[in-house]
DOZAPA-490068 format. One line per 10 residues: number of its first residue (from 1); their letters; for each residue x, y, z of N, C-alpha, C. Coordinates in Angstrom, 3 decimals, decimal comma, padded with zeros to 6 digits. Example, Ala and Ser with C-alpha at 12.3 -4.5 7.8 and 13.67 -1.06 7.14 Angstrom:
2
1 = as = 013,190:-005,690:007,800:012,300:-004,500:007,800:013,200:-003,300:007,800  012,850:-002,250:007,080:013,670:-001,060:007,140:012,900:000,030:007,870 .
***
This chain:
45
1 = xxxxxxxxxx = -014,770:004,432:008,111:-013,933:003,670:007,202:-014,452:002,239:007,164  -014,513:001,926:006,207:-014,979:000,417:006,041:-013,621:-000,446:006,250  -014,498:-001,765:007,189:-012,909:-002,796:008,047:-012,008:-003,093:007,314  -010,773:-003,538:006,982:-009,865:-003,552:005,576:-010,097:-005,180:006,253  -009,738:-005,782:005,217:-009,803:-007,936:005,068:-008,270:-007,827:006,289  -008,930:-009,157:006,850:-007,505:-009,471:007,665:-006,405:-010,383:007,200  -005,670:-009,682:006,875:-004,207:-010,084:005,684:-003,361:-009,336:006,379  -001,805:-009,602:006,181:-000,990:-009,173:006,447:-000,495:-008,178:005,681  -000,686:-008,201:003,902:-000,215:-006,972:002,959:-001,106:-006,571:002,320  -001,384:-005,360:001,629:-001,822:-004,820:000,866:-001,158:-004,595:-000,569 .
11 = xxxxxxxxxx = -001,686:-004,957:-001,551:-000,691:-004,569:-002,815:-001,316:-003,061:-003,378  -000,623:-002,205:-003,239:-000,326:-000,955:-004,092:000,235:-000,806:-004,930  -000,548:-000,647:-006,400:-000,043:-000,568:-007,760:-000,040:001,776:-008,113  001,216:001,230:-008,267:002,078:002,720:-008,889:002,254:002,620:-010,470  002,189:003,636:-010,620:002,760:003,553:-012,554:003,685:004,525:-012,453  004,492:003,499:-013,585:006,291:004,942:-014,232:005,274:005,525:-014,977  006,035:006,737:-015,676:006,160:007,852:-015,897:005,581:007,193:-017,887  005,902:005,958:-018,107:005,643:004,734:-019,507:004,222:004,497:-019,254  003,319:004,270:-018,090:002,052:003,844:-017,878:002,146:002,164:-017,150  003,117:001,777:-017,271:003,727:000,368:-016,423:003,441:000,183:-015,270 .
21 = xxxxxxxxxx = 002,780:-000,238:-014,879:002,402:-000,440:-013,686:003,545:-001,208:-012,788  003,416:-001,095:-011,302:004,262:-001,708:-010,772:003,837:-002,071:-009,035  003,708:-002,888:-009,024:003,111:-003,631:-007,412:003,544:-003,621:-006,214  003,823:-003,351:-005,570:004,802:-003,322:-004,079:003,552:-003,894:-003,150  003,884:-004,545:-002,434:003,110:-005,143:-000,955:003,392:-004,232:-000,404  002,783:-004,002:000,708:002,528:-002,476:001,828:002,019:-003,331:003,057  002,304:-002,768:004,256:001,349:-002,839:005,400:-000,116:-001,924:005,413  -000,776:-001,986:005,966:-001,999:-001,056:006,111:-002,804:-000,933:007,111  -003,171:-000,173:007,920:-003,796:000,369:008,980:-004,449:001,085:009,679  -005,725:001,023:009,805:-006,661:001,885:010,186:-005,991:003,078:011,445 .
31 = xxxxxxxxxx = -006,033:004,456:011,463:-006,092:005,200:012,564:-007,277:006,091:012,574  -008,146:005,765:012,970:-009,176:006,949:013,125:-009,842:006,862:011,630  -010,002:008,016:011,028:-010,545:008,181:009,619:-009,285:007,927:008,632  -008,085:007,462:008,829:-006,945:007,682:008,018:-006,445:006,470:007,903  -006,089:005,895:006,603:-005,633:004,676:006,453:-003,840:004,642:006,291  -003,207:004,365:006,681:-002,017:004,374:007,496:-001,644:003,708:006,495  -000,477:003,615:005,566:000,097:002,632:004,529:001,896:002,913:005,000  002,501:001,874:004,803:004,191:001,986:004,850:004,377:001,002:004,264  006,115:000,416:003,892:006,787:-000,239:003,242:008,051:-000,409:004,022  008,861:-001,375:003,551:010,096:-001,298:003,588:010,421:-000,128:003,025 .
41 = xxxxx = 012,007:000,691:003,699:012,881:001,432:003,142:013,570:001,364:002,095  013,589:-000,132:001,517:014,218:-000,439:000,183:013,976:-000,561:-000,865  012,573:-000,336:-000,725:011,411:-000,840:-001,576:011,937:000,528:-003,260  011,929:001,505:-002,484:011,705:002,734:-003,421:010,870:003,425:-003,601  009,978:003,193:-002,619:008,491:004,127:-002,921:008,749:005,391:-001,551 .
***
């Protein structure tokens, strides 16, 4: 896996169902070969 930048969020862009895109900040984290992503619970994702 290539090193991810050292930042605290990641922005993950989702699209509705319209093509709208929509941004949420994420955590992100290397485990092994698997990049580990979460959010807040309130978020909606």
């Amino acid at each position: 896996m290539t090193p991810l930048p050292s930042s605290t969020y990641v922005s993950l862009t989702t699209f509705r169902r319209t093509g709208v895109p929509v941004s949420t900040p994420v955590w992100a984290a290397p485990d092994g070969d698997t990049l580990l992503v979460w959010t807040r619970t309130d978020t909606g994702k």
